[in-house]
N, C-alpha and C positions, 0 to 999 in steps of 0.2 A: 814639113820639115821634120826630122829626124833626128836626134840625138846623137848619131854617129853621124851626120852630113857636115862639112866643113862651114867653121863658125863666120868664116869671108863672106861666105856665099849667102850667108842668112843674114849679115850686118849689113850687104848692101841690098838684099830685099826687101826688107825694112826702111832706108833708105831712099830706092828707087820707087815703091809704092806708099812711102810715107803712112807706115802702119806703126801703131801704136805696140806690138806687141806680134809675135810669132806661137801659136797650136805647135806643140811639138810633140811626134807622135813615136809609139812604142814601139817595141819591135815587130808585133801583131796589126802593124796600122793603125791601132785605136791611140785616141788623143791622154794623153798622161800630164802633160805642166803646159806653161805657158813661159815663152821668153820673153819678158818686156822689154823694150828698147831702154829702158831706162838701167838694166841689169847687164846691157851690152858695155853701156857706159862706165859701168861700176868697174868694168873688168878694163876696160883700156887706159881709165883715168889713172895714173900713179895714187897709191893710198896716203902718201904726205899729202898732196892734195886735195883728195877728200876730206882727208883729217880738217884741214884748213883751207878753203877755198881762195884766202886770201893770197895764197902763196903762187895761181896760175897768172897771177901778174906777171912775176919773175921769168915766167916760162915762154920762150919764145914763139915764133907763130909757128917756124921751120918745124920747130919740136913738133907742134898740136899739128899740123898738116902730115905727122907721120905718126903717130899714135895709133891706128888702125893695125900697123904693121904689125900691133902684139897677136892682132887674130890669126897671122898667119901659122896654117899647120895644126891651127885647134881643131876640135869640135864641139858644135853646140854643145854638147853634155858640159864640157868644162865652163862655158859661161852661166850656165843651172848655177842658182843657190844652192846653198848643201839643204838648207830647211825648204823644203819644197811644198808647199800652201794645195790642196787639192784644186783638181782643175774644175772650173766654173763651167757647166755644161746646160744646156735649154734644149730642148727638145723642140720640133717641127713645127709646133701648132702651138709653141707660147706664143703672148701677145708682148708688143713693144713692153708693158708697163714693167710684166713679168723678167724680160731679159736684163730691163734696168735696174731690178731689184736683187737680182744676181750676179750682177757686176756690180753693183754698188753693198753688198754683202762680201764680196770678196777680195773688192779690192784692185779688179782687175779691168786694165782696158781691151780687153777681148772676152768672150768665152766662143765655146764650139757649140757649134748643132747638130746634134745629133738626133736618129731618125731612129721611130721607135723604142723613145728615152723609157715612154710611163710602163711598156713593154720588157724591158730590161736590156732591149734594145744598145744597138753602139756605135753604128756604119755614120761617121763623120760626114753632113752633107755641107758642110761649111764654116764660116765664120761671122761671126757679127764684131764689128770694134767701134768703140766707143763713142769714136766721130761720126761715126754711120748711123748709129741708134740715133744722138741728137738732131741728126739733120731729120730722121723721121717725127721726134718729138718735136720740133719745132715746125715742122712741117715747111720743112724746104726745098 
């Protein structure tokens, strides 16, 4: 995904593969932030809301079944936080324990793989998310 690719298109990949989080990558190709599904939310929930959770009682269901509609016409870049946290990157030949130590240093339910990281390397060969590392940690 890409910064300039519309923010519809990324809220329902997320969605439709129930991913914890979207690699969004620079104009170079190379991986730069991460969109967490949790940051998609931030941006569709009305902010009285956030403020006070208490108040999506009031809110009808009609409403919350169109609340998507604020993605229309965006792009990813505008659901980005303005404070952007460096992206969490592993290289080819970490091991599980390593990946989990940098998602869990950073914070984040994704990072990238990257090939040829210890090389100065950067050709993004994938992804690892959070639910995937555990099902290897538990061995499932």
């Amino acid at each position: 995904m890409r910064a300039d690719d519309d923010a519809l298109t990324a809220t329902r990949l997320l969605a439709e593969r129930h991913l914890p989080g979207l690699v969004v990558l620079d104009e170079d190709g190379r991986p730069s932030t991460v969109l967490p599904a949790s940051q998609v939310l931030r941006f569709i929930i009305p902010r009285y809301v956030q403020d006070d959770p208490a108040l999506a009682r009031v809110v009808d269901e009609s409403y919350a079944d169109r609340m998507c509609t604020a993605l229309a016409n965006r792009r990813v870049a505008e659901l980005l936080p303005r404070e952007r946290p460096p992206l969490p990157v592993v290289g080819e030949d970490d091991t599980a324990l390593e990946i989990a130590a940098v998602m869990a240093q950073h914070h984040s339910p994704v990072v990238a793989v990257l090939a040829g990281r210890a090389e100065g390397g950067g050709r993004m060969l994938g992804v690892v998310t959070a639910g995937r590392l555990l099902e290897r940690l538990l061995a499932l």
